[in-house]
Structures are given as C-alpha cells and as structure tokens.
C-alpha positions as CSV (number, residue, x, y, z in Angstrom):
1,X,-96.7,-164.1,33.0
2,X,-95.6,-164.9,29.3
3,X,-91.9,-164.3,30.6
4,X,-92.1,-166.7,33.8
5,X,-93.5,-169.8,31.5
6,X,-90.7,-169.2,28.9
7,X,-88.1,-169.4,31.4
8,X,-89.6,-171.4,33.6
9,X,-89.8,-173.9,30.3
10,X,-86.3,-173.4,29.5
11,X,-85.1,-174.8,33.1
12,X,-86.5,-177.8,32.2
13,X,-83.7,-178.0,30.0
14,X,-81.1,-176.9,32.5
15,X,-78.3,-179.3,33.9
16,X,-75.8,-179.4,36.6
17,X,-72.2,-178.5,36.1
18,X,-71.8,-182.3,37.7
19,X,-73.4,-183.5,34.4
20,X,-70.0,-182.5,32.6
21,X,-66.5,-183.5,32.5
22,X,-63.5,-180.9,31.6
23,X,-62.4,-181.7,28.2
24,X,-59.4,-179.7,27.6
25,X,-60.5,-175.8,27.1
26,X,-64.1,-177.1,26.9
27,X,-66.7,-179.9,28.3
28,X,-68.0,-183.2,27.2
29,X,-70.3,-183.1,26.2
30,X,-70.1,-179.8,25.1
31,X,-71.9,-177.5,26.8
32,X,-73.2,-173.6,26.9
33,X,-73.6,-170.7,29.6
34,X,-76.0,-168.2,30.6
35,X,-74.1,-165.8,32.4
36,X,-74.6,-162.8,34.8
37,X,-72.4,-159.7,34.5
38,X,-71.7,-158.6,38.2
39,X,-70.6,-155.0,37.4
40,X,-73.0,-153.9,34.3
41,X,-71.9,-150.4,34.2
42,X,-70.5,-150.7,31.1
43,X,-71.2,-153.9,30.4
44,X,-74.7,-153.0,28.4
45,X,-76.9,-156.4,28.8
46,X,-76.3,-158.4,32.2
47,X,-76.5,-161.5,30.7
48,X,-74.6,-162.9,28.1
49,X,-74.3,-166.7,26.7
50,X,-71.5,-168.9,25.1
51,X,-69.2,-172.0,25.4
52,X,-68.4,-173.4,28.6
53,X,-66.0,-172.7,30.1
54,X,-64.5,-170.7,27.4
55,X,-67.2,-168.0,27.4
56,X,-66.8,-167.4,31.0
57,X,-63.4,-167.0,31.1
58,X,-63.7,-164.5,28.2
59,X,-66.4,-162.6,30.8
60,X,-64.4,-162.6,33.4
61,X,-61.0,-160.8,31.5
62,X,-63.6,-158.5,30.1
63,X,-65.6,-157.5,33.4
64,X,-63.9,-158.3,36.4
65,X,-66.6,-160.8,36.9
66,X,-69.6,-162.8,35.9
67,X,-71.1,-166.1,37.3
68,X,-72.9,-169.4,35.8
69,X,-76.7,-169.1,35.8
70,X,-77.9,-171.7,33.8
71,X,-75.7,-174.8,31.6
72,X,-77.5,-176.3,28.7
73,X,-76.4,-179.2,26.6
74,X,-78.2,-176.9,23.7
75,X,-76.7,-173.5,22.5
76,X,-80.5,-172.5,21.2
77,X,-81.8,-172.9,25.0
78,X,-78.8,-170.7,25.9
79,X,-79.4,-168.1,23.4
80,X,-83.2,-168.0,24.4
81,X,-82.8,-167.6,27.9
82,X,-80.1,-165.2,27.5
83,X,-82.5,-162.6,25.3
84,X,-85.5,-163.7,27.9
85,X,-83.3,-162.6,31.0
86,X,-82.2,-159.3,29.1
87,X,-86.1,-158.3,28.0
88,X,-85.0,-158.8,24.4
C-alpha cells in the first residue's frame, strides 16, 4: 500500500505536455520524463527518466521505442517515480 501512496503522491506533481512550449532541443520551462521501455528484453529496467524531449529521443534510438508516462517540472519527482515504478 506503501507503493500506491508514493506514487499516487508523486501525481500530484504531474503536468500535461500542454503545460510546455518547445524550446529548441528542450521545453520551457524545462521539464523531465518518466518513461516506459516497450521492448525490455534487453532493456534491464522498464522505466527510465530524463530531459524532455531529449531523453526520449535518446530511448527511442536505443530501444526501438518508449512512451511518456509522467512530465514533471522537478527532476527529483522524475527520479522518484522512476525507481518507485522499477521496485527500486
């Protein structure tokens, strides 16, 4: 039950990709992914976390594919959820 309060404490903190505007290679204001790894067979941990869009991009060369699970405005709430979602 722990696990479901953390994460469902971290959503608070969640936004919408509408709450950001491209700024060049990155966002304004800058933001960070949670991410989903789509083919984990040699991927090791499903989810993985970074600058967005930057970090997905990176996924995506390395994987084939991944897709946006949660923005945050904060990289700590990114790197939290990340190792939450992975059982860390």
């Amino acid at each position: 039950m722990a696990r479901k309060q953390a994460i469902q404490a971290l959503e608070q903190n969640a936004i919408s990709c509408n709450d950001i505007k491209s700024d060049g290679r990155l966002t304004f204001p800058k933001s960070y992914g949670v991410y989903q790894i789509l083919t984990t067979a040699n991927a090791g941990k499903a989810f993985r976390y970074g600058n967005h869009p930057v970090r997905q991009s990176e996924l995506q060369r390395e994987f084939g594919d991944c897709r946006l699970v949660y923005l945050f405005l904060e990289r700590e709430h990114a790197f939290r959820m990340q190792k939450i979602l992975n059982k860390d």
